[in-house]
C-alpha positions in Angstrom: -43.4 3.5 1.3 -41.2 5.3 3.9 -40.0 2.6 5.1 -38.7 0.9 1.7 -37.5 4.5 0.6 -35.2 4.2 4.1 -34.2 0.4 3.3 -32.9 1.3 0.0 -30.6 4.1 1.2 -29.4 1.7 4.1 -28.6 -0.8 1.5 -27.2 2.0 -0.8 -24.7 3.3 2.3 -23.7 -0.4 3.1 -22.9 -1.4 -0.6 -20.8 1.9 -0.4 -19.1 1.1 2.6 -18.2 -2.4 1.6 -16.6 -1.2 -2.3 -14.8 1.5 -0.4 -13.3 -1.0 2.2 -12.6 -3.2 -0.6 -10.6 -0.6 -2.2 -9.1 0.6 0.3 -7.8 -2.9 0.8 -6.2 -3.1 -2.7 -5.0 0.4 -2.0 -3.1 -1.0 1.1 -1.4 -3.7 -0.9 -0.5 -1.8 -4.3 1.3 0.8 -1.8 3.5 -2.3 -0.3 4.1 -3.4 -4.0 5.1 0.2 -5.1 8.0 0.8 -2.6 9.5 -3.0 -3.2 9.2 -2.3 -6.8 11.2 1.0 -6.0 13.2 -0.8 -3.4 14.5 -2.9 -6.2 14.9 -0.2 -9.0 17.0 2.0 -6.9 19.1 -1.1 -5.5 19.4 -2.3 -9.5 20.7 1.6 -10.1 23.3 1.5 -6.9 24.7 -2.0 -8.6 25.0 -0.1 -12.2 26.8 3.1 -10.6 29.3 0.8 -9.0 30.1 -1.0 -11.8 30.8 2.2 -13.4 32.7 3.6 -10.9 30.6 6.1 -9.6 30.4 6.2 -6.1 28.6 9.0 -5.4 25.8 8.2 -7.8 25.7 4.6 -5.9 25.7 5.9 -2.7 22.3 8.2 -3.5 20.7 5.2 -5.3 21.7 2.9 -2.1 19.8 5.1 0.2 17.3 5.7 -1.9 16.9 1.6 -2.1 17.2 1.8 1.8 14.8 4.6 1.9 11.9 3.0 0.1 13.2 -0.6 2.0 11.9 1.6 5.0 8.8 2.5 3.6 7.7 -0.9 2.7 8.5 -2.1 6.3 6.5 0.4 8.0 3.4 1.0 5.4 3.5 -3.1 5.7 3.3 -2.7 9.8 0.8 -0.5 9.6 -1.7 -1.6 7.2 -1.0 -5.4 8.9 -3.7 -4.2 11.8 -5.9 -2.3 9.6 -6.4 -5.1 7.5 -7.4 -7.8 10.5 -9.6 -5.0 11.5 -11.0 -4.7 8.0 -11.5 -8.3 8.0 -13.2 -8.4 11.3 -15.6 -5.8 10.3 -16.8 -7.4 6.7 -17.4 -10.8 8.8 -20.2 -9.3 10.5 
C-alpha cells in the first residue's frame, strides 16, 4: 500500500513537471512572437509619423521598433539554450 501511495505522487510530480516544461516552452515562443509583433507595430507607426511630417513622433516610434527589435534578439538568444536543454531533459 505504501509503496503504490509513493508511486502515485512520483507519477503525480512528473506529470507536473512535464505540463510545466511544456508551458514554459510555449511561454518562451509567445514572448519571441510578442516583441516582433511590437517590432512591427511601432515600425508601421514610425512610417505613418513620417508621412505626416512628424518627426519627433517617428523618431519615438523608431526606437521603440528598435527597442522591442532588441528584445526579440536577446529573449530569442536566450531561450535558444534553454530550449535544447528542455529538449534534452524530456528525452530521458
Amino acid at each position: 500500500q505504501v509503496y503504490r501511495v509513493h508511486w502515485l505522487r512520483a507519477k503525480a510530480l512528473w506529470d507536473r513537471w512535464r505540463e510545466e516544461m511544456l508551458l514554459v516552452t510555449f511561454e518562451m515562443d509567445w514572448t519571441c512572437k510578442f516583441f516582433l509583433w511590437k517590432t512591427t507595430i511601432w515600425g508601421e507607426h514610425m512610417q505613418e509619423s513620417l508621412e505626416k511630417r512628424l518627426p519627433g513622433h517617428g523618431c519615438y516610434a523608431g526606437r521603440q521598433s528598435h527597442m522591442y527589435s532588441l528584445l526579440a534578439q536577446d529573449a530569442q538568444a536566450a531561450f535558444q539554450d534553454l530550449q535544447n536543454v528542455l529538449i534534452e531533459a524530456g528525452d530521458e
